[in-house]
Structure formats: structure tokens, C-alpha cells
N, C-alpha and C positions, 0 to 999 in steps of 0.2 A: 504494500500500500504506500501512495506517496505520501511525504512527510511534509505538512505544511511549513511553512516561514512562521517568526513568533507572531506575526499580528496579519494575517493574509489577508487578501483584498478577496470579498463576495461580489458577486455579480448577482442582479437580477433580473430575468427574464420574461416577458408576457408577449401572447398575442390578443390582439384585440380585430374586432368587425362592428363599426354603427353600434358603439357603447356608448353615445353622449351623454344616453340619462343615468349612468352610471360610472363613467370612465372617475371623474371628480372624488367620487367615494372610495376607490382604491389608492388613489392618491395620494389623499386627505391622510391616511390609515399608514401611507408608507413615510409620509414627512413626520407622522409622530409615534415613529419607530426608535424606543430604546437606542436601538443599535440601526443605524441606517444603511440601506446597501453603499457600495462603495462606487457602481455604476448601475443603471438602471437601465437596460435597453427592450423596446417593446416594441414589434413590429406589427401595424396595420395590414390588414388584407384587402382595402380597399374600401374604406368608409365612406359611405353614402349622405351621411350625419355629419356633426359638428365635432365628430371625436378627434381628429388628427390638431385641429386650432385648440382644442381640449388641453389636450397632450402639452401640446410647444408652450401654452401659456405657464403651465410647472417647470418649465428648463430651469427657470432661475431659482427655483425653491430644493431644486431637486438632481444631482447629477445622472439626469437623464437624456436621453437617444431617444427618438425616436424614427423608424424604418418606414416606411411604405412601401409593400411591396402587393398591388393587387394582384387577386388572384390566386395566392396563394393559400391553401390550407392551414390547418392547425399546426401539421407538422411539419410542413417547409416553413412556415414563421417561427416556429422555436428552435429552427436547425439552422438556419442565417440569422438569428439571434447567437444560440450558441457558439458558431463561426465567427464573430466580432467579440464575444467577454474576453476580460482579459483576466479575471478572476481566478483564485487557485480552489473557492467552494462556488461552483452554483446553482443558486436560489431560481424556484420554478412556482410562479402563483397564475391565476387565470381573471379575467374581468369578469365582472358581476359579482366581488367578491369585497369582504371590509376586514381587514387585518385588526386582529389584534394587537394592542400598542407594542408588546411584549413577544411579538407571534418572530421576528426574524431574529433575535435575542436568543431562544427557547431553544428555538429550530436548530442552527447550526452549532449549539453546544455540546452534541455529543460528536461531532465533527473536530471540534477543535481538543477537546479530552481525552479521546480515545483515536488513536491512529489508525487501528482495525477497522472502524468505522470508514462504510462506504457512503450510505445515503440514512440520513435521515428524516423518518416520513412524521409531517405533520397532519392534526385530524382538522374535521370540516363539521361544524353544525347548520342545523338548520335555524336564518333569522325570516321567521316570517311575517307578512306586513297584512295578514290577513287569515280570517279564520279555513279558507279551504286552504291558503298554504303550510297554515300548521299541519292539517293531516293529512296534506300532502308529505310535511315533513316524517312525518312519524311513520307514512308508509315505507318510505326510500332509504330514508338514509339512516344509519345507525348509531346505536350510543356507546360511548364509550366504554362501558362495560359487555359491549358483544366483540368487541375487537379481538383476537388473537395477533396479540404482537409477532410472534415468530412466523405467522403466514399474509400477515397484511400487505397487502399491495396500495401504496399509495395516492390517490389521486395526485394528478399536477396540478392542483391547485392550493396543494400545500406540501411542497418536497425540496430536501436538501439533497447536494451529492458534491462529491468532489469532481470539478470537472472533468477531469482527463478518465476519469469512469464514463460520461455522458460521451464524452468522444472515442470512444475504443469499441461505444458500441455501434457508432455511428448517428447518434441522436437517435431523433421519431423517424418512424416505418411512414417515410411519405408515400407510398402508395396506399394508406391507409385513413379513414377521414374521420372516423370516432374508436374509441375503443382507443388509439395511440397509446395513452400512456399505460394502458396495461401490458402491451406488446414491450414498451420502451421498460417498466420495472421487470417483467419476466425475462427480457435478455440484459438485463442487471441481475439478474437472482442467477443465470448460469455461469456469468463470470464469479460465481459464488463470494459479489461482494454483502457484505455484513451490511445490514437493515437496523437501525434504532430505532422504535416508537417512541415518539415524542406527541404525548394526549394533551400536555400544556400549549402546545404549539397552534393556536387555533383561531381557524378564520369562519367568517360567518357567511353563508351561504344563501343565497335566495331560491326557495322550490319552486319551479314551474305554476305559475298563476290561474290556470285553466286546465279544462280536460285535452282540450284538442292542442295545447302546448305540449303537456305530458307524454299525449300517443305520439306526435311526432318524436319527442327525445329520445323513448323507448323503443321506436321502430328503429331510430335511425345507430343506437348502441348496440340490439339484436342483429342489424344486420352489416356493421363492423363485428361483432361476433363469428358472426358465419364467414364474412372475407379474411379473417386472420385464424377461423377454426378454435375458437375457443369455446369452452365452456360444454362440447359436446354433452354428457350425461345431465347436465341441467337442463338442458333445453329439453331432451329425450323426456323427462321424467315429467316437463310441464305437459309436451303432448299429451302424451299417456295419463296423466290427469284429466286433461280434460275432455280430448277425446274419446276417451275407453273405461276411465275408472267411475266418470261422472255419467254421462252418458246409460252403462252398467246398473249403476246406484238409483238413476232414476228410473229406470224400467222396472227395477226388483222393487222399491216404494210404491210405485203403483199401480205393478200387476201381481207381486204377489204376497208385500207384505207390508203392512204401513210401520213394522220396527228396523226396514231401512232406510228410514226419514231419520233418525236418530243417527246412523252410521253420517247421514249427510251432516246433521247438525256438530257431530264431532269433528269431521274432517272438518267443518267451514273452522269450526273454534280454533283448530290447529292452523289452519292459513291464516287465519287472524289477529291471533293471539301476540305477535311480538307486536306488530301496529300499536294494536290499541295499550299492550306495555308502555311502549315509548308515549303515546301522547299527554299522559299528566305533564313530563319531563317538557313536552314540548309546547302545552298550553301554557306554558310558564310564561311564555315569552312571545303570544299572541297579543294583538291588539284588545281582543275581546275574550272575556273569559264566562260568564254569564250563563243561564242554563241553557238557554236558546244556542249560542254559540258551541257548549258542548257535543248537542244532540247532533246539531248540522256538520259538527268532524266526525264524528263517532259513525252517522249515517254517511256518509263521503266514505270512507275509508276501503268497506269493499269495493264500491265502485272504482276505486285509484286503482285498486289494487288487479279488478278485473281488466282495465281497460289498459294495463301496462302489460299484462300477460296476454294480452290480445296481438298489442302491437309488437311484442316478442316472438309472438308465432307465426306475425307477417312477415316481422322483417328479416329473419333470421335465416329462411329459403332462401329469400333474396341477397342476403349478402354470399350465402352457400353457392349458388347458381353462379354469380359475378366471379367468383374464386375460380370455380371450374373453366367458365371461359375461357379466364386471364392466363391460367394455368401455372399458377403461383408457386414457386418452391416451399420448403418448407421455411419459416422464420424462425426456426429454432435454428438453423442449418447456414442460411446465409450469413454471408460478411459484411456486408452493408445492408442500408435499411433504403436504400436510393434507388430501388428499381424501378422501370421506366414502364408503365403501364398503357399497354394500344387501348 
């Protein structure tokens, strides 16, 4: 592992697309940072909005870059990002997101401690600005105490690493347009560099505001699923859920016994059961907490949960079929992440 300098220079990295109603609040978050990065560079993918005049108006507050580069993905913007740091740790956050003051402090401290240390992953909660995004929250994303440190793969939008890690693996899998950073920590987990969880590390998140925002995010992460082949036996066991176990269950209730309505009523409990866990934890921190406002998360919640499994089953063929096509190597196997896709 390399050996940092006694006081190393961080870099920090983001892409952004037409975040004007948000670019300000990442900002805001990174100027009252503890520890401030040492270079801040963020490449646009071609802003439609008022983000890029956003951006430049923080130069002077902030030793910040900022890129334009239309056109480009999530993960050619983090990899001509990473191409320009001159950092010896770097910091990887995303927009739509509010740092906590203490959150790049946290983060790269078991970097700078431990030389073993490859990346260290920060967590993400859910801040919602409304009662269906609470249990939006509560359906998606999880609590700190569901974590398994030793198999956490961290989101990028709260992750440390030493760069010359990020570089050897070649960055993000740009032939790929969601799912990236799972692809990009699994070929970090085969260079068998060492993962820290860091739960103090923490940035706050906004859940998708609608149902039809939702299915879109969940089709479009099923089927980067299926183009980079992950996750087979999970997706197998939603089919088979719903189309054979469910399906099954409702013919035997009511042709020939009404004591397998009760098989349904348990199965539903067990799908439901972590949600509705999480949501005390996450009404905490809703605008409204009231009995009205309970009922209406409590009642949302299967529905999140069914219309995200919905749009897993669409999208997930589709990104399979796209693979096939392209006729993709395996990513566990390749040398770089730059292949050039007809």
C-alpha cells in the first residue's frame, strides 16, 4: 500500500447535470467543512440550467475546477475528473446531496491512520422534505445498524480511497450508465484493497419525490444490473416470487383453502417488515409527523415497494439483452474499464 506524505493533499471529485436547485447546497456543506478538500474539481455533463454560472460563482470561496464536458456520463465525468486530481487521497460525493460539516474530516481518517487502509466508505441517510419521501426513505435505503461492514459496498456518494487505487483500476466502467460504482468498488474488492466503514461519515440524501421518479430510478439501476451481470440470484428469487410463488398462493386461497390467505398475510409481513422498522427512525426527521401523516407512509410503503420490484423486472431483461448484443467481456477479467461500445 502506498505511504502517504505527513499532511497529503485530498482531492474532491463530483459530476453534476441541470442541479441548479441544488448545486448551492453541496457547496454550502463543502465551505463548512472541518477539514476542506484541498482541490475541488466537478465536471458538468452539459447543463441545461443555471448550474455551471452556479458553480464558477464558488471559485473564490472554494478551490474549485470546474469541467464541462457535454455529453458525457457519470462515469467519463469522474474519470476526466480523476485524470486532472493531483491528490494523494480521493474524495468521491455526488449532487443532490448536503455534507455533513464533519463528513470529509470522518471520512478520510482511517486513511490517514492506518496505511492498510485502501478506501474508506462513508454512509448516506435519508433527509426528507416530505411525508411520501420519508417512506420512500424507509423503503430504500438503510440504517445503520443493517450495515455489514466487512461486505459493504459503498455508494459514491460518500467514498474515500487512495488514488493511485482508483487509477490501477482504471476508474468507472464507462460503458456503463448506472450501477458504476458498484462495478468500480467490486474491482477494488479484487485488488483485495482493505474497506473501512466509517457510519460517522455522513451525508444526507434526498429520496425520489414521486412514484413515477422512483420507477424510473429503479428500472434504470435493474437494468445497469443486467449490462454488468450483477446480482443474478436476487433478481431470480424476485421473479419466482412473484411470478410463481404468488400467483400459486392465490389460487390455493381461493380454490381451495381460505388458510392460505394467512400464508399471504405472512409472506406480505416478511416483505415489509424492515420498511416499516426503519420508518419511526425516519419520521424523525419528516416535515410532518401527525397521525394523518403516519397513516399516509405506512399506506405508501407497499406501494414503493411494489412499484420498485416492478420496475426491476422490466428493467433488468433489458439491460441482460443490451449485454448480449454488445457482447461484453467479463468485468471481473478486463484491464481497463474504457471499452468502446457500437
Amino acid at each position: 500500500m502506498t505511504t502517504l506524505t505527513p499532511n497529503p493533499h485530498i482531492s474532491l471529485i463530483a459530476t453534476v447535470l441541470n442541479e441548479g436547485a441544488s448545486i448551492d447546497r453541496l457547496l454550502d456543506s463543502l465551505a463548512m467543512q472541518t477539514r476542506v478538500p484541498d482541490e475541488i474539481i466537478i465536471v458538468d455533463g452539459g447543463s441545461r440550467d443555471d448550474t455551471v454560472v452556479r458553480m464558477v460563482s464558488w471559485a473564490k470561496a472554494l478551490p474549485l475546477t470546474v469541467i464541462e464536458s457535454p455529453g458525457c456520463n457519470i462515469s467519463q465525468g469522474r474519470n476526466r475528473a480523476i485524470e486532472q486530481v493531483t491528490g494523494e487521497i480521493l474524495v468521491i460525493t455526488d449532487a443532490g446531496v448536503r455534507l455533513a460539516n464533519d463528513w470529509l474530516e470522518k471520512l478520510v481518517q482511517p486513511l490517514l491512520e492506518d496505511s492498510s487502509v485502501g478506501v474508506a466508505a462513508g454512509f448516506f441517510r435519508a433527509d426528507p422534505h416530505t411525508v411520501f419521501e420519508a417512506a420512500m426513505g424507509a423503503t430504500v435505503l438503510p440504517l445503520e445498524d443493517e450495515i455489514d461492514a466487512a461486505s459493504f459496498l459503498p455508494s459514491s456518494r460518500s467514498v474515500a480511497m487512495r488514488t493511485s487505487l482508483a487509477k490501477q483500476v482504471s476508474g468507472y466502467p464507462e460503458w456503463l450508465d448506472y450501477c458504476e460504482d458498484l462495478i468500480f468498488d467490486l474491482r477494488l474488492k479484487l485488488l483485495d484493497a482493505k474497506f473501512a466503514f466509517v457510519p460517522s461519515a455522513v451525508v444526507d440524501f434526498r429520496p425520489r419525490g414521486s412514484l413515477r421518479a422512483f420507477y424510473k430510478q429503479y428500472y434504470l439501476y435493474a437494468r445497469g444490473d443486467g449490462k454488468a451481470d450483477l446480482w443474478r440470484k436476487r433478481h431470480a428469487i424476485r421473479y419466482i416470487t412473484y411470478l410463481v410463488a404468488l400467483p400459486i398462493l392465490l389460487v390455493l386461497a381461493i380454490a381451495v383453502h381460505p388458510a392460505f390467505w394467512l400464508l399471504l398475510l405472512i409472506g406480505g409481513g416478511i416483505y415489509l417488515r424492515q420498511p416499516y422498522r426503519r420508518l419511526p427512525t425516519i419520521m424523525q426527521r419528516a416535515p410532518r409527523k401527525d397521525a394523518l401523516a403516519w397513516l399516509y407512509a405506512i399506506a405508501l410503503i407497499p406501494v414503493i415497494r411494489i412499484v420498485g420490484d416492478v420496475a426491476k423486472m422490466i428493467g433488468y431483461p433489458v439491460g441482460w439483452r443490451w449485454r448480449l448484443t454488445n457482447h461484453l467481456p467479463d468485468w471481473r477479467e478486463v484491464q481497463t474499464n474504457r471499452m468502446t461500445i457500437p
